[in-house]
ZAMARGU-4260 file (C-alpha; in steps of 0.2 Angstrom, whole numbers, plus 5000, padded with zeros to 4 digits):
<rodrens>
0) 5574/5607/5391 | 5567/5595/5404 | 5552/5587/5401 | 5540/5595/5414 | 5526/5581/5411
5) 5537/5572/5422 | 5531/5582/5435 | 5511/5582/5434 | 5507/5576/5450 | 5498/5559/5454
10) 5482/5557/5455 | 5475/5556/5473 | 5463/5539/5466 | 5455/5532/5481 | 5470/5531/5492
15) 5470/5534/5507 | 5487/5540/5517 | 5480/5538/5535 | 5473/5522/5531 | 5489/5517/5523
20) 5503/5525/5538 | 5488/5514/5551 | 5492/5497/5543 | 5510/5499/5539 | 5509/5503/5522
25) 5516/5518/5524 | 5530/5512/5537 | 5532/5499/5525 | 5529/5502/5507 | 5531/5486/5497
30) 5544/5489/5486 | 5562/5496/5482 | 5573/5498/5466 | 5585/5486/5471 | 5598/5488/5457
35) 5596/5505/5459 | 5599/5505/5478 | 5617/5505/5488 | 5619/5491/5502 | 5608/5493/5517
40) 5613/5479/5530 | 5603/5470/5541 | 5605/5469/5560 | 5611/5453/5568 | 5592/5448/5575
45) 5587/5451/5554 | 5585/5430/5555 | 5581/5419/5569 | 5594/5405/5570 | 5590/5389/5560
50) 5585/5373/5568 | 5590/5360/5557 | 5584/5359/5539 | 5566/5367/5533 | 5555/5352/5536
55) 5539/5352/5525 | 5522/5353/5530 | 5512/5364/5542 | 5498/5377/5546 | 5507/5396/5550
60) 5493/5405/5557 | 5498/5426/5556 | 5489/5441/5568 | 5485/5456/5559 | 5476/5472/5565
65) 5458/5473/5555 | 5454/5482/5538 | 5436/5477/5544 | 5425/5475/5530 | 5437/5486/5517
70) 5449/5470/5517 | 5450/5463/5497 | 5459/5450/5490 | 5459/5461/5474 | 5478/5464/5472
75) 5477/5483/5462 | 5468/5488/5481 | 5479/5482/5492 | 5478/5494/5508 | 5480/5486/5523
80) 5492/5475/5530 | 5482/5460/5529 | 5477/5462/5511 | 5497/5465/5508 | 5497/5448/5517
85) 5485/5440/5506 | 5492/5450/5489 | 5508/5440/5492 | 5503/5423/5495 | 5491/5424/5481
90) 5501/5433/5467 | 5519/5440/5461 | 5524/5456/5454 | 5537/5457/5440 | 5551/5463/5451
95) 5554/5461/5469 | 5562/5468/5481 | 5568/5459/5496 | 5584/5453/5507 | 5600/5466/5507
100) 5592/5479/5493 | 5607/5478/5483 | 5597/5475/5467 | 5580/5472/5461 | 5577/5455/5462
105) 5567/5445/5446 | 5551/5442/5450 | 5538/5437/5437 | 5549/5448/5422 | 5567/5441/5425
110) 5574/5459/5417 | 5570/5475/5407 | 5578/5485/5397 | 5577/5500/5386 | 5585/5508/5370
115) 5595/5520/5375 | 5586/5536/5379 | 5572/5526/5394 | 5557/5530/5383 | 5551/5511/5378
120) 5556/5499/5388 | 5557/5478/5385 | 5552/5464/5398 | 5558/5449/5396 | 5547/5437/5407
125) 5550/5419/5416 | 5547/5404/5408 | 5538/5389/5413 | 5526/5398/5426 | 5509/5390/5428
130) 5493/5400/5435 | 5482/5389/5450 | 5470/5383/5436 | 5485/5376/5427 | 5484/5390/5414
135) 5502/5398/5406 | 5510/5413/5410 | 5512/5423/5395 | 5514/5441/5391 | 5498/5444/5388
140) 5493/5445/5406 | 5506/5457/5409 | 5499/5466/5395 | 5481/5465/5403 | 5489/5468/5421
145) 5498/5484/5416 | 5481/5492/5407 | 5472/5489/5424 | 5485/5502/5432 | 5476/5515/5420
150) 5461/5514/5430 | 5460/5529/5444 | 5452/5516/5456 | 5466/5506/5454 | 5479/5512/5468
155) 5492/5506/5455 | 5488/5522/5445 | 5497/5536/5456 | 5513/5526/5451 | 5511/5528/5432
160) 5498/5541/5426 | 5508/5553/5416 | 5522/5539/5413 | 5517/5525/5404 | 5507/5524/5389
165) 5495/5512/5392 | 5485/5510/5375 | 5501/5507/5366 | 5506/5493/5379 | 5510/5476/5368
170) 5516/5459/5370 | 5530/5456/5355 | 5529/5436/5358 | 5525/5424/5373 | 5538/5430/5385
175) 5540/5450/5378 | 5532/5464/5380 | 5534/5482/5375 | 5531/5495/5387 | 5530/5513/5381
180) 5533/5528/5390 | 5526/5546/5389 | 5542/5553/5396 | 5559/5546/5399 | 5561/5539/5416
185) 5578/5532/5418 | 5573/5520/5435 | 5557/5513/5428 | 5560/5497/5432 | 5561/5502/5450
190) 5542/5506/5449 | 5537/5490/5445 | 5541/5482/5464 | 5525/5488/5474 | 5513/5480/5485
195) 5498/5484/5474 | 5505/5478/5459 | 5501/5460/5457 | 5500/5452/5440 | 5483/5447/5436
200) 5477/5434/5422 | 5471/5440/5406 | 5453/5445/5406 | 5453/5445/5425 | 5439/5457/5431
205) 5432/5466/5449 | 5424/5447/5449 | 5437/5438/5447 | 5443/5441/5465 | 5431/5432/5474
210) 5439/5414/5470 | 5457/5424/5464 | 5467/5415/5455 | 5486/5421/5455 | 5504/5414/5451
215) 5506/5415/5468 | 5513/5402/5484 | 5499/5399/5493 | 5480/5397/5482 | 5464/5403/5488
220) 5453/5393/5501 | 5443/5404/5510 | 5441/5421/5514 | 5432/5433/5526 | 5433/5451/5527
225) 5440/5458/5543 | 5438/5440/5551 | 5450/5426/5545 | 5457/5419/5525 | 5466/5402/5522
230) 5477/5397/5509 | 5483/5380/5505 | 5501/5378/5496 | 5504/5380/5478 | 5514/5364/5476
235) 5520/5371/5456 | 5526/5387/5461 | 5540/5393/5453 | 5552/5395/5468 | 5557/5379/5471
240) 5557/5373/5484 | 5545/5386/5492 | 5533/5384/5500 | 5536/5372/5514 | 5519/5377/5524
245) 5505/5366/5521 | 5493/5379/5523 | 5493/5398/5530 | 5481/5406/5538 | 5479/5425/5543
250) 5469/5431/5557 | 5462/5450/5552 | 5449/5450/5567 | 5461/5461/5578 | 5455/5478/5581
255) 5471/5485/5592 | 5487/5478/5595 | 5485/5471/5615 | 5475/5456/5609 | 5486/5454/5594
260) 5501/5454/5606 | 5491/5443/5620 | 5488/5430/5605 | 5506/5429/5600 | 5509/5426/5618
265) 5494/5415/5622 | 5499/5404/5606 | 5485/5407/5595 | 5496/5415/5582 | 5512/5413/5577
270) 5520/5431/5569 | 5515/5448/5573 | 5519/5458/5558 | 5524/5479/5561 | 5527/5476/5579
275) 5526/5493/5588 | 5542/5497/5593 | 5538/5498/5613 | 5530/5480/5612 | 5547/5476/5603
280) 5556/5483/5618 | 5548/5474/5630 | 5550/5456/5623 | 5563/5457/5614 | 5572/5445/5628
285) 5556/5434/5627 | 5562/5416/5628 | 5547/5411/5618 | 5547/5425/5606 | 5561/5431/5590
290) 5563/5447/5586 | 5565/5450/5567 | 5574/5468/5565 | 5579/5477/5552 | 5587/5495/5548
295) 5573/5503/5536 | 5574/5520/5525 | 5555/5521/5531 | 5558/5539/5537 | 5552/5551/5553
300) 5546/5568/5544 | 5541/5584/5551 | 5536/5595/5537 | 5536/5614/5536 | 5528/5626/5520
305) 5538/5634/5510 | 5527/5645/5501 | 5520/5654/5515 | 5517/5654/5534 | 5531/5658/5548
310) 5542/5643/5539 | 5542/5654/5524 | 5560/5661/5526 | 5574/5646/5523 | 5582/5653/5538
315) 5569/5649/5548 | 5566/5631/5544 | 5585/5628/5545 | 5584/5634/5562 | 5573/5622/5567
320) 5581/5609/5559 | 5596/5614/5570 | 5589/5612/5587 | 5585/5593/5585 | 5594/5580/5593
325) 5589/5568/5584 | 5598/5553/5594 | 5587/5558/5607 | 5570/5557/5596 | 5575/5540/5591
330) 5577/5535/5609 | 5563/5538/5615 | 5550/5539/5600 | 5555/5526/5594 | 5559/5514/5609
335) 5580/5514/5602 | 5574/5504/5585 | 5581/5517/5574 | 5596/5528/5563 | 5598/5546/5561
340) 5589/5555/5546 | 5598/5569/5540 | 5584/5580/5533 | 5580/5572/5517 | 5571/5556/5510
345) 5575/5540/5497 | 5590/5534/5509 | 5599/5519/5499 | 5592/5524/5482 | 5604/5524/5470
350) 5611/5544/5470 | 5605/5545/5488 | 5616/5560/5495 | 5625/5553/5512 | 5638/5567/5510
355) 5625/5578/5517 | 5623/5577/5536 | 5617/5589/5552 | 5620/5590/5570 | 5611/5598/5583
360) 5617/5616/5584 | 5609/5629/5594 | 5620/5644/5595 | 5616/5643/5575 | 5599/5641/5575
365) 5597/5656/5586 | 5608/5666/5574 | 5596/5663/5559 | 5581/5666/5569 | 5589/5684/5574
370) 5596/5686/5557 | 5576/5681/5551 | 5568/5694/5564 | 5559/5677/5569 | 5566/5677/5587
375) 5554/5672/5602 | 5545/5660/5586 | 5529/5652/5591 | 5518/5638/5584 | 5506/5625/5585
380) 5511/5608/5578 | 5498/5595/5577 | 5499/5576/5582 | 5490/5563/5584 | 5495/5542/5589
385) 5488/5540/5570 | 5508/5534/5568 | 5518/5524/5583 | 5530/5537/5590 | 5521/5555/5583
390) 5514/5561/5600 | 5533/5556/5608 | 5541/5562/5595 | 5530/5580/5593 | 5532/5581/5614
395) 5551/5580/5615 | 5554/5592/5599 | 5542/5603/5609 | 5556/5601/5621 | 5571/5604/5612
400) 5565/5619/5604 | 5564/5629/5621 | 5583/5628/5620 | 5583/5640/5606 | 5571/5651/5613
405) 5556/5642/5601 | 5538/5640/5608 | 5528/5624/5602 | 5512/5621/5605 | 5509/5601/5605
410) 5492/5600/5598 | 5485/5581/5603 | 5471/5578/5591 | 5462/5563/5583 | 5469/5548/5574
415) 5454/5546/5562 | 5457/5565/5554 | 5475/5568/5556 | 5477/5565/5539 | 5462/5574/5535
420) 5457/5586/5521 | 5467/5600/5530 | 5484/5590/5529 | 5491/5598/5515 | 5487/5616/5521
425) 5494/5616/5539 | 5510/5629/5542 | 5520/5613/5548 | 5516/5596/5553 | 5521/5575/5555
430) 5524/5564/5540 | 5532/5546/5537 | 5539/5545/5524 | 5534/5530/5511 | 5548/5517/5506
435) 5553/5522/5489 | 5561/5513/5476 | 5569/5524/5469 | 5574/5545/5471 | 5564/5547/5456
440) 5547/5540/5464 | 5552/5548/5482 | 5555/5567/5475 | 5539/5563/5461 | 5530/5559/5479
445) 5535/5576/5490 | 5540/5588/5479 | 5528/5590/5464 | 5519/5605/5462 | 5500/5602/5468
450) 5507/5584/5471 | 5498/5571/5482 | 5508/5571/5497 | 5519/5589/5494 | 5515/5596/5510
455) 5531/5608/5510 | 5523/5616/5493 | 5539/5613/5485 | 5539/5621/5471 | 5527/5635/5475
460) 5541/5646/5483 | 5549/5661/5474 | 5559/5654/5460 | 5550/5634/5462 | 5550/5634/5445
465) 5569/5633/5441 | 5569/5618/5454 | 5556/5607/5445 | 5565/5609/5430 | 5579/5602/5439
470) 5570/5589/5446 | 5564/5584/5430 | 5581/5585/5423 | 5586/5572/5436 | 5571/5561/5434
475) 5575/5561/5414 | 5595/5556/5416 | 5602/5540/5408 | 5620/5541/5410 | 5625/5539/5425
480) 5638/5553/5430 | 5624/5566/5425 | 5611/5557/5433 | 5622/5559/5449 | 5625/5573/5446
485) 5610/5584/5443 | 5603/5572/5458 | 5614/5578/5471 | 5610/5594/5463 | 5590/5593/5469
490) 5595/5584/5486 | 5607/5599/5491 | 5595/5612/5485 | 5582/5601/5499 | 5594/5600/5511
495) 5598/5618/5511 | 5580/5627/5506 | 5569/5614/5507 | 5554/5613/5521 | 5557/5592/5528
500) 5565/5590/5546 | 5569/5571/5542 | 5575/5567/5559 | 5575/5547/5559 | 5571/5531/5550
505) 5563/5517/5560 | 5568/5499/5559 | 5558/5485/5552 | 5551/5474/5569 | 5542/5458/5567
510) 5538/5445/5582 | 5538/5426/5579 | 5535/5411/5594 | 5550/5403/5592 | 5545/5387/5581
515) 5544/5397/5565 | 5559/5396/5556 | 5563/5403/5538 | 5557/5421/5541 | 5567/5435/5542
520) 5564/5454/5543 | 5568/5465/5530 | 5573/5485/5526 | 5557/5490/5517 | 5544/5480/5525
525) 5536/5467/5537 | 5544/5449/5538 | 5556/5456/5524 | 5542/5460/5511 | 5527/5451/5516
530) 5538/5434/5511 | 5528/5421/5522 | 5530/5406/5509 | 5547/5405/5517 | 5545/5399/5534
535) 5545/5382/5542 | 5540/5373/5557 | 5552/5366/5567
</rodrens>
């Protein structure tokens, strides 16, 4: 019998998803279980060409759009995209994930493994790291670090509650520690890759983030809170021979993305991270400017419930998955920087089902709706600019239903509440999906029960139960064959019953002025996960 504790939802903690999708969080969700992910290669503009060898020294001065007075340096709160800026210079996480996203790359713990059944797991942790006082890395502060996650304010905490135990979380000698788990979770190391995830020092308190001291590339100098924070370079960081900067400073004081472009432009800056993709298009032939693009699993949703409502029949819902083009919604929503979605989310995770695909068929879709006795089907979809691309991408599927004889009714509403306290209730509506590291924290994400984000009600239909026990089946499996198996066993159940219209997944963009070298863009997030301590000035 699964485990069905595997499947109690996350806690909602202090999180907030609108704030999270406004500051690219959401579109770029640090983080991805690299060895548990297939290839996902990187366009030809992924890295601006070289100019000579990295020189030393050097202030790199970043745009990004304001967190006001929210901004934090303390890395369990990370929100926005300048406190993901600032998390990274100032601390590392145990794993990384970066580059190709072939493999989880090591990080502060250089591996992990467990005894056979994914219930207690071992981290075996780098040697020879120093904190900026000149303190040593040991397990200890892994072991203090972890315990912080336990704390609902912590956003760390809707990653682990109901997985790890924290209270028997031990350190076994300097460089070990022994992490328990409630339940088995065969990708756990995958988990331990995200933006919110930094690894504080033992005893480290709310307090202790004033003046933070991290592991980090870059040390703390100065910080003000929707303003601007400077950062001098930790010359006994770990990744030798990083970081060439002198100094990094990151400009938070924008409130929308003209001036932020009109200070890359006027020289004031020198990278825009998250570049919207219609300022992408239009300077992507900028003499002065490189584009940094990537393909990215960061996925276009619109969600429909499958509990009740007109989407309640699975012949409905696969009707209007038919009538998509989704070539066309990529063109134009998303300025051309984009791949086809094929209805279902956690692309390149390991298990990831790219046998299933879906066209645009409309003679189908208007036999099901007949079939359905939902002919002549009418609703209201809300939108909102809350997302780049969800007002164009709402307007042309408006569009494209007609050809099936579907009437939608665009419904342009406000930013500030689209991901409001009615978002989980609405018949249908617009999602991006998070980068996940894995298919078990993508599908723990969407389709648990009274979950976070499970706005299809996965779970609630006629017979949900037998699909979270199979979900939690798949989220338990250790040997590989039957992990693939029962996971393309919960992918095709989505893919043929499930309520997501995944119709695209938008690349990565980044703008840099031309003298910045050594960055490069990335699948799962800006400037190829927040990884700054890289560039040089030529």
């Amino acid at each position: 019998m699964p485990d069905l504790a595997l499947l109690q939802p996350m806690a909602a903690s202090a999180y907030s998803r609108r704030q999270a999708l406004k500051f690219g969080l959401g579109a770029t969700a640090i983080g991805t279980a690299g060895l548990l992910l297939s290839s996902c290669g990187r366009s030809p503009s992924a890295e601006p060409a070289v100019a000579g060898p990295p020189k030393k020294g050097g202030t790199l001065r970043v745009g990004a759009i304001t967190g006001g007075s929210a901004e934090t340096l303390n890395p369990s709160l990370v929100l926005t995209s300048p406190d993901a800026l600032r998390s990274y210079a100032l601390f590392d996480r145990l794993f990384e994930q970066y580059d190709d996203v072939t493999n989880v790359k090591p990080g502060l713990a250089l591996s992990a493994e467990h005894g056979g059944d994914a219930r207690v797991w071992t981290l075996h942790l780098r040697q020879g790291v120093t904190w900026h006082d000149g303190k040593p890395f040991t397990a200890d502060d892994v072991v203090w670090t972890i315990n912080t996650w336990s704390d609902p304010q912590s956003y760390a905490f809707q990653f682990f509650d109901g997985i790890i135990d924290f209270k028997n979380v031990k350190s076994v000698d300097k460089l070990t520690v022994l992490v328990p788990l409630i339940v088995a979770v065969a990708e756990f190391p995958s988990l331990l890759t995200f933006y919110n995830q930094g690894v504080v020092q033992n005893g480290s308190t709310a307090a202790s983030f004033a003046k933070p001291i991290g592991t980090g590339p870059f040390t703390f100098e100065s910080f003000e809170p929707g303003r601007q924070s400077s950062f001098a370079a930790n010359r006994s960081y770990w990744e030798d021979p990083y970081p060439y900067l002198d100094r990094l400073i990151i400009d938070s004081s924008y409130s929308d993305e003209t001036p932020r472009l009109n200070a890359l432009l006027s020289g004031n800056i020198d990278v825009l991270p998250l570049a919207p993709p219609v300022e992408a298009k239009q300077h992507d032939s900028d003499p002065t400017l490189t584009l940094l693009r990537s393909p990215s699993p960061i996925t276009m949703l619109i969600n429909m419930r499958v509990d009740t409502g007109p989407f309640a029949d699975p012949r409905v819902r696969e009707a209007v998955r038919l009538v998509v083009d989704r070539q066309q919604m990529i063109d134009i929503a998303l300025a051309g920087y984009g791949t086809a979605a094929n209805d279902l989310v956690g692309f390149g995770c390991t298990n990831y089902a790219g046998d299933l695909t879906r066209g645009r068929d409309v003679e189908k879709a208007k036999s099901l709706l007949k079939a359905a006795g939902a002919e002549g089907l009418t609703f209201d979809l809300p939108t909102s600019n809350a997302v780049p691309g969800f007002v164009e991408a709402a307007t042309i599927f408006a569009q494209q239903c007609q050809a099936a004889g579907i009437q939608v009714n665009v419904k342009n509403g406000s930013a500030a509440d689209y991901f409001g306290s009615d978002f989980l209730t609405r018949p249908i509506g617009q999602d991006q999906s998070l980068a996940a590291p894995s298919l078990t924290q993508a599908y723990r994400t969407f389709f648990v029960p009274n979950g976070s984000y499970n706005t299809t009600h996965w779970g609630e239909q006629p017979g949900g139960d037998k699909s979270v026990a199979l979900l939690a089946d798949a989220i338990a499996a250790v040997e590989p064959g039957r992990a693939a198996e029962l996971w393309h066993q919960v992918q095709l159940e989505q893919f043929n019953m499930g309520g997501q219209l995944a119709w695209g997944r938008n690349d990565s963009l980044d703008l840099v002025a031309k003298k910045v070298q050594g960055l490069s863009a990335g699948p799962f997030a800006a400037l190829n996960n927040w990884r700054l301590y890289t560039a040089w000035i030529s």
